[in-house]
C-alpha positions as a printed Julia matrix, in Angstrom:
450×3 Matrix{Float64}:
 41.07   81.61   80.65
 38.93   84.47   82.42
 36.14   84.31   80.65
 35.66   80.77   82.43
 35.17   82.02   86.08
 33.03   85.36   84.98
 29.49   86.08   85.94
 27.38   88.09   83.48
 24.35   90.19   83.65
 22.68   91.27   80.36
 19.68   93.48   80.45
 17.64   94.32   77.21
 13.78   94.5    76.86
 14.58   92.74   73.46
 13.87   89.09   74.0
 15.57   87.92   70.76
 18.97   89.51   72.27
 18.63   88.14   75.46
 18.64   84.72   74.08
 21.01   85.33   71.1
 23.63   86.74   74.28
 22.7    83.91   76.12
 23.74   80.59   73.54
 26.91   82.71   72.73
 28.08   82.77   76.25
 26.88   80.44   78.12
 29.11   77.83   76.88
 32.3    80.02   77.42
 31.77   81.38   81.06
 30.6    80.23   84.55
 27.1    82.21   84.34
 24.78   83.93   81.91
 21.56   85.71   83.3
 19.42   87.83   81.22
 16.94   90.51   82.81
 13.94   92.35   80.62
 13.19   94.51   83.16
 15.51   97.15   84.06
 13.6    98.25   87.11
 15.08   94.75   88.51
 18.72   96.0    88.11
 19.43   96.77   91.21
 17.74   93.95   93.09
 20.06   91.42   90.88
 23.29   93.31   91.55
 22.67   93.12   95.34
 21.87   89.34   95.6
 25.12   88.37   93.53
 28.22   89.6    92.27
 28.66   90.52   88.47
 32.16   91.0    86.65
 29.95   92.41   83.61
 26.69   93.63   82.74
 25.66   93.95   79.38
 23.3    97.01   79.16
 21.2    98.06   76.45
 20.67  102.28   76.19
 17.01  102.15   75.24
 14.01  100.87   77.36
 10.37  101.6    76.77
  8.9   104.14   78.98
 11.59  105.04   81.22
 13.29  108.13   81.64
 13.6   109.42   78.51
 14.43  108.13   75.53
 17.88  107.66   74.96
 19.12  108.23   77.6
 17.94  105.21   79.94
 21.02  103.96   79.63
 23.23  106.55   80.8
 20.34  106.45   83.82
 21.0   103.12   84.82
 24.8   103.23   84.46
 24.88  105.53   87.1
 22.61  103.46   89.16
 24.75  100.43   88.8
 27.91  102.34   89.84
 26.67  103.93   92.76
 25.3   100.22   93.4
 27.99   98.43   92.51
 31.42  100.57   91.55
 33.26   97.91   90.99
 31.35   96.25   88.15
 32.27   96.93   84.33
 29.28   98.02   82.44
 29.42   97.44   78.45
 26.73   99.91   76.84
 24.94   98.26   73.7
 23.57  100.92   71.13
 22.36  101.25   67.91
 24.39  103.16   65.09
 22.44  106.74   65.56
 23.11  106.57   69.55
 27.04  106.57   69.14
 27.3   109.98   70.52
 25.35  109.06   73.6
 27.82  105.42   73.67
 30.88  108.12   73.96
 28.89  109.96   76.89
 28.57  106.6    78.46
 32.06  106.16   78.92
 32.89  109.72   80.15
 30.71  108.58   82.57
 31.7   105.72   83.5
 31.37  102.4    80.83
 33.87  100.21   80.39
 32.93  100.3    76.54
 30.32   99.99   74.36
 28.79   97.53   71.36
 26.61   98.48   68.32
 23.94   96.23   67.3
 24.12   94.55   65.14
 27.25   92.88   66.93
 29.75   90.47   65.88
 30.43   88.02   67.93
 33.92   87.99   67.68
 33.58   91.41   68.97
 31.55   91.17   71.97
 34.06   87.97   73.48
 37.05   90.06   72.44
 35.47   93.72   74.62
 34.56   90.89   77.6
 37.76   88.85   77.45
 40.02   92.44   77.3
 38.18   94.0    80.65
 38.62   90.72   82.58
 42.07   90.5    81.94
 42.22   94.31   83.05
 40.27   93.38   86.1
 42.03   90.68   87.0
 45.28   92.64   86.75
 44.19   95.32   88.85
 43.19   93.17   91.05
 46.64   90.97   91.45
 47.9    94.59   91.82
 45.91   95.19   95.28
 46.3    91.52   96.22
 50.13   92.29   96.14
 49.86   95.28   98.06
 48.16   93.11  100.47
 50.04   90.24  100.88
 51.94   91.19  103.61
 51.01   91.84  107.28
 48.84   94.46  106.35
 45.17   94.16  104.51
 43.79   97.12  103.17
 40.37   96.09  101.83
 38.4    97.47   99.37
 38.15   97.64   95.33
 35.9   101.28   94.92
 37.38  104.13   92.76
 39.58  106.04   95.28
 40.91  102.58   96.97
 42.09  101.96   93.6
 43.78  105.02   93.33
 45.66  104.72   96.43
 46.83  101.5    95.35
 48.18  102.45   92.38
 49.92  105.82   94.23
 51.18  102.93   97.02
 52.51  100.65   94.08
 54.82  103.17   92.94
 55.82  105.24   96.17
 56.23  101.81   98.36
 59.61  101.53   96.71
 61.33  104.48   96.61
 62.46  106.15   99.68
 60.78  109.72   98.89
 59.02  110.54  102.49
 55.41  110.66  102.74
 52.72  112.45  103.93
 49.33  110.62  104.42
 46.08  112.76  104.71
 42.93  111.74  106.2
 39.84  111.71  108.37
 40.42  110.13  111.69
 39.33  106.38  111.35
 40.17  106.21  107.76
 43.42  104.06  108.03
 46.08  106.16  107.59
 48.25  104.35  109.88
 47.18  100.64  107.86
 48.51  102.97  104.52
 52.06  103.89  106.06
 52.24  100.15  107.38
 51.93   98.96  103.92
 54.47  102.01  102.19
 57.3   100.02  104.69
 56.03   96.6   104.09
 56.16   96.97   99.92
 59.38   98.98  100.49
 63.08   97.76   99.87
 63.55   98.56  104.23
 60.91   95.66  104.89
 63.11   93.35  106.52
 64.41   96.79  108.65
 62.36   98.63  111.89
 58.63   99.89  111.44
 58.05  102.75  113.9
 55.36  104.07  115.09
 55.63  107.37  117.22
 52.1   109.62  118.16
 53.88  112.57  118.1
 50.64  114.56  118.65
 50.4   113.17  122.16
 54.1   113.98  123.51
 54.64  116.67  125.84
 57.41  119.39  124.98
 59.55  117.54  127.99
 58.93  114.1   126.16
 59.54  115.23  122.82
 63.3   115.16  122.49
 64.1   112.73  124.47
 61.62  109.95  122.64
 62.91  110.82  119.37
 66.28  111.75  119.81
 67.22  109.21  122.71
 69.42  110.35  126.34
 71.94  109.43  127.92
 72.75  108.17  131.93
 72.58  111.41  133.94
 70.95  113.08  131.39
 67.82  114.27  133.53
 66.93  112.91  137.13
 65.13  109.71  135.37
 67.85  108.79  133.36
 69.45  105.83  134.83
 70.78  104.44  131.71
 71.23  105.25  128.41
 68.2   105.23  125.4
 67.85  104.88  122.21
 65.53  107.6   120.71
 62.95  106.52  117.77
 65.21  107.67  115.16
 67.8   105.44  116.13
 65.51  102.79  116.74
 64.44  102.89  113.14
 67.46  103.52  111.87
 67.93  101.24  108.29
 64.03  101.08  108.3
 61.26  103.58  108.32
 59.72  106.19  110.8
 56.19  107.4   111.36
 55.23  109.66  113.12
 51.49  110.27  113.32
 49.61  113.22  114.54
 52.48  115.94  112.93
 49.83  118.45  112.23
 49.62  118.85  116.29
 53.29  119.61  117.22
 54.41  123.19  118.65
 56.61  125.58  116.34
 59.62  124.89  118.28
 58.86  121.07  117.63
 59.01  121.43  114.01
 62.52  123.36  114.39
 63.79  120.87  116.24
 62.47  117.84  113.94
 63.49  119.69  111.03
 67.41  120.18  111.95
 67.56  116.03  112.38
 65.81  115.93  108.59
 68.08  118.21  106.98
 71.2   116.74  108.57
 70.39  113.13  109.18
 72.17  112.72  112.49
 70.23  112.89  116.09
 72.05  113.89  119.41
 70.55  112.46  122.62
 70.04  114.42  125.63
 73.37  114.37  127.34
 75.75  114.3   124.86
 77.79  116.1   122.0
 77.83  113.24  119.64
 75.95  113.09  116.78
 74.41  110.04  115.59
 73.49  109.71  112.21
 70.52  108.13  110.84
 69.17  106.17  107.77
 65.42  106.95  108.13
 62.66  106.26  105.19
 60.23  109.04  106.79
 56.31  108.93  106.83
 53.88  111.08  108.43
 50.52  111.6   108.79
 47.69  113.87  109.98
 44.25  114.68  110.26
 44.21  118.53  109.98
 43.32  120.06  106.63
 46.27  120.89  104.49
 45.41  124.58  104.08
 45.67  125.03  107.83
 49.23  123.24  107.65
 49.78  125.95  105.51
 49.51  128.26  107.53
 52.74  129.71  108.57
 51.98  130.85  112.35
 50.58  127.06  112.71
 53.06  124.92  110.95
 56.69  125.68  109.15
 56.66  125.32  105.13
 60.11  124.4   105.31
 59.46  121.39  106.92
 55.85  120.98  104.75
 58.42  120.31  102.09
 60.57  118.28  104.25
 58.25  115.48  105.32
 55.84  115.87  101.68
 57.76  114.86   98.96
 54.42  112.46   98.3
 51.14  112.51   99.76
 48.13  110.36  100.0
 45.14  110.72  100.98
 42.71  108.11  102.47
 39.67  108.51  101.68
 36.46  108.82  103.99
 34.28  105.92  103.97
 31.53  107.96  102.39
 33.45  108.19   99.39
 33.87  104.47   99.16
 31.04  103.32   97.41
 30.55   99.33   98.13
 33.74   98.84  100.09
 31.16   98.9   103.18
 29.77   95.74  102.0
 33.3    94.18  101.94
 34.53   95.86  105.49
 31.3    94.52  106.71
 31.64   91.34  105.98
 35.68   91.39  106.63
 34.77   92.24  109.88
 32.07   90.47  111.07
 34.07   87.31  110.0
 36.3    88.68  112.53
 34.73   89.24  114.98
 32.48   86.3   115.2
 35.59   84.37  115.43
 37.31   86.17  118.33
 33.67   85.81  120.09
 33.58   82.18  119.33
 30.55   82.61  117.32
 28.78   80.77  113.91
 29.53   82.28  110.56
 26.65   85.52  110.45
 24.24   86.19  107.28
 22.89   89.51  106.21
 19.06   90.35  106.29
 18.46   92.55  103.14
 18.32   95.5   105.13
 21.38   95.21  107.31
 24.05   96.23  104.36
 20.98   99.23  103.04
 21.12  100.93  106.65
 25.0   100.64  106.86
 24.93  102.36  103.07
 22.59  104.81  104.84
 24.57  106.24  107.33
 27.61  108.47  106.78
 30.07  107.64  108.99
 31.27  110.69  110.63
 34.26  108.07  112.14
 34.91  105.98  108.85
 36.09  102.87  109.15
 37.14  102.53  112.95
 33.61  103.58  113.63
 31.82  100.87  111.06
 34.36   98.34  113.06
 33.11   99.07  116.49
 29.48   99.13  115.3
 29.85   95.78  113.71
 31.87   94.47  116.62
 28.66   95.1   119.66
 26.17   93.92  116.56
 27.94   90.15  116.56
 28.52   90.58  120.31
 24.96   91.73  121.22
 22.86   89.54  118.47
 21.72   86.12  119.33
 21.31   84.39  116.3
 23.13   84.07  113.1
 21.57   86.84  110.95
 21.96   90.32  111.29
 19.13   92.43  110.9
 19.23   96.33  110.44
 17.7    96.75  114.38
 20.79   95.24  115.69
 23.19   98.33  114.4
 23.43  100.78  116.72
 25.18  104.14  115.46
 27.5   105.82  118.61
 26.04  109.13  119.96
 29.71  110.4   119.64
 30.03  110.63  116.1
 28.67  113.51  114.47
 25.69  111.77  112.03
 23.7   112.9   108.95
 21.26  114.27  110.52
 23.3   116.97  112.19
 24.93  118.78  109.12
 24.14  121.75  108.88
 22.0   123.46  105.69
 25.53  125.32  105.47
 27.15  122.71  104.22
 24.78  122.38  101.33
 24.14  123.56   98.22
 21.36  126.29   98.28
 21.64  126.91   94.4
 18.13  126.61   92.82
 19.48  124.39   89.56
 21.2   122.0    92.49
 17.93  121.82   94.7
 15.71  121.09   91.15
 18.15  118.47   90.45
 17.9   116.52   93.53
 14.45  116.97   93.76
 14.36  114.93   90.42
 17.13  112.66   91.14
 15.56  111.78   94.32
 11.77  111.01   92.61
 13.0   109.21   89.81
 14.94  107.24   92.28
 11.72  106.55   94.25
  9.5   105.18   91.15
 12.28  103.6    90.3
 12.63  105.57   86.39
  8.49  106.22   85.98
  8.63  108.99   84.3
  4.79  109.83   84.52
  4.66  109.24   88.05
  7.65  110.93   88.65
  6.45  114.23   86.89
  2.99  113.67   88.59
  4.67  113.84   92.32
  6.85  117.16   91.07
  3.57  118.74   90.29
  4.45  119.09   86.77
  3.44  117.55   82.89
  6.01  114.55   81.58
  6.89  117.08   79.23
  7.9   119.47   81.26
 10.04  116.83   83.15
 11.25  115.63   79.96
 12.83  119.19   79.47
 14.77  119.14   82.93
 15.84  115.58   82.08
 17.57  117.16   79.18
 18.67  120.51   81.17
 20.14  118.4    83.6
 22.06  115.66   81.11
 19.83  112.9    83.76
């Protein structure tokens, strides 16, 4: 049963709920703890794990009322994405319950519960949890481990699940360092060519000389190098799958070429009049934006259509919420065995300075930054002073006021966001740093939805 291995958090400043939560579940799953305080949410969710967290919508002095907890939803799933949140309400906040899960709640209870009620809301969202979760754990079962359980990972799972078996070609968007090469792996590995060729061509990086004669293969005589006869990559992967990475950097008369061998299936190698044909499953993938692939003088929409029948994007690793915490600790597990090193702990601040910084380089820069940390530290807990962020990647500091919102309503917002965040809900401190009364924050509380 699910409920047994489940870890919940209930938060309420009602005492006589806390304890009434408490007897009903305790007995039925591995841990029940009960906070008052909602200013402690966040500290709890970073020292363990939850599955669920119970949250009540009304706190005393906080925010404003009725809409606390909407507030600290939000919190908890920029925290902690991958937690469920249940909303508990009262009868006359149903309409704010309904907001709650637009925004995010896995669902919501009205006190007075039934008890029935509140193991049958628990026991459905494990079992959906634990589904999705077998889902990614298939994915990953082969040779390739794509790690992560935020929002858009999800996503590409479920986009993987149902591509990997088909043999529509591929296209697979992304930021350099964001795996896109890990994501084609795993299309062949879930595929029905898996026990067929993987590969890999940089297509980006061949020279127009190179071009043909790595794809399409030669034969003896063929050019002054060509002592014997090749196989090209096609043929190579012939029965199995193809990718070529880098296609958004290959000349116009590149594409021409690559496209004739798509349309027709069948290569000829330098040298010879014989076709070859070819069973290919095709993925590609590129960094460049897709509106400059569209772009006619840059790349041919004829072949756009060839190689796209599917796309997927990875996302950057700003985007991925608490995957960093995994990848961090993925890697530094790693890495400290390759080094020949002692399992590592995390001081506090080590995973909050990591969360800090954006990542201009994704996830191939948080790996090398996490591989000198475990090669450079001497003892066995990593402390925020032993990250060191590479000069080569663009960082936060460095974006320009261009790419920002200079809209007045957006600039108010943050301003607020960004207090509220600091006193941690205050409302009456909050509204005395802005310089205004707690009324008049109360009224951009309710401007803004916060």
């Amino acid at each position: 049963m699910v409920l047994k291995n489940a870890k919940i958090l209930v938060i309420d400043d009602d005492a006589d709920v806390l304890t009434a939560l408490r007897l009903l579940l305790k007995p039925l799953v591995k841990e029940v703890v009960t906070e008052k305080n909602p200013s402690n949410i966040l500290s709890q969710i970073e020292k363990a794990n939850y599955e669920i967290i119970i949250l009540d919508m009304n706190f005393n002095g906080l925010v404003n009322t009725g809409n606390e907890g909407i507030f600290w939803l939000n919190k908890i799933q920029k925290q902690k994405p991958e937690t469920s949140v249940i909303l508990m309400t009262a009868y006359a906040d149903i309409d704010l319950a309904i907001r709650g899960l637009k925004e995010g709640a896995s669902d919501f209870l009205m006190k007075p519960w039934k008890n029935e009620k509140i193991i049958e809301t628990i026991t459905t969202i494990l079992n959906n949890k634990k589904s999705k979760t077998a889902q990614k754990d298939n994915l990953n079962s082969n040779s390739v481990a794509i790690i992560g359980d935020s929002d858009v990972m999800n996503d590409v799972f479920v986009k993987l699940k149902k591509v990997a078996p088909t043999d529509a070609n591929v296209l697979v968007l992304g930021e350099n360092g964001t795996g896109k090469d890990l994501i084609a792996r795993a299309l062949h590995d879930h595929s029905n060519r898996r026990d067929k060729p993987f590969v890999k061509v940089d297509v980006g990086a061949l020279t127009a000389s190179l071009f043909e004669s790595e794809l399409f293969g030669y034969k003896k005589g063929a050019f002054t190098d060509a002592k014997e006869d090749r196989k090209g990559r096609f043929e190579a992967a012939n029965g199995g799958t193809l990718f070529l990475d880098e296609i958004g950097n290959i000349s116009l008369s590149q594409q021409v070429r690559l496209l004739t061998v798509l349309q027709n299936r069948q290569v000829t190698p330098l040298g010879s009049n014989e076709a070859i044909p070819v069973d290919i499953r095709l993925i590609c993938a590129t960094n460049i934006n897709p509106q400059v692939l569209a772009d006619e003088n840059k790349f041919r929409k004829d072949l756009i259509y060839r190689i796209n029948t599917v796309d997927i994007i990875a996302p950057p690793l700003r985007d991925r919420g608490t995957d960093i915490t995994e990848l961090s600790h993925h890697f530094v597990s790693l890495y400290a065995e390759k080094y020949n090193k002692n399992a590592f702990s995390f001081d506090s601040g080590f995973i909050s300075k990591l969360k800090k910084h954006d990542f201009p380089g994704n996830v191939r820069e948080l790996q090398y930054v996490l591989e000198r940390a475990v090669i450079m530290t001497d003892g066995t807990t990593l402390n925020p002073d032993d990250l060191v962020f590479s000069s080569i990647e663009r960082t936060s500091t460095s974006t320009s006021l261009e790419t920002k919102s200079l809209n007045l309503d957006d600039l108010e917002k943050n301003a607020i966001l960004t207090v509220l965040d600091k006193h941690k809900g205050n409302v009456s401190k909050s509204a005395k740093e802005l310089g205004i009364t707690r009324a008049a924050l109360y009224r951009r509380l309710q401007k803004y939805e916060l």
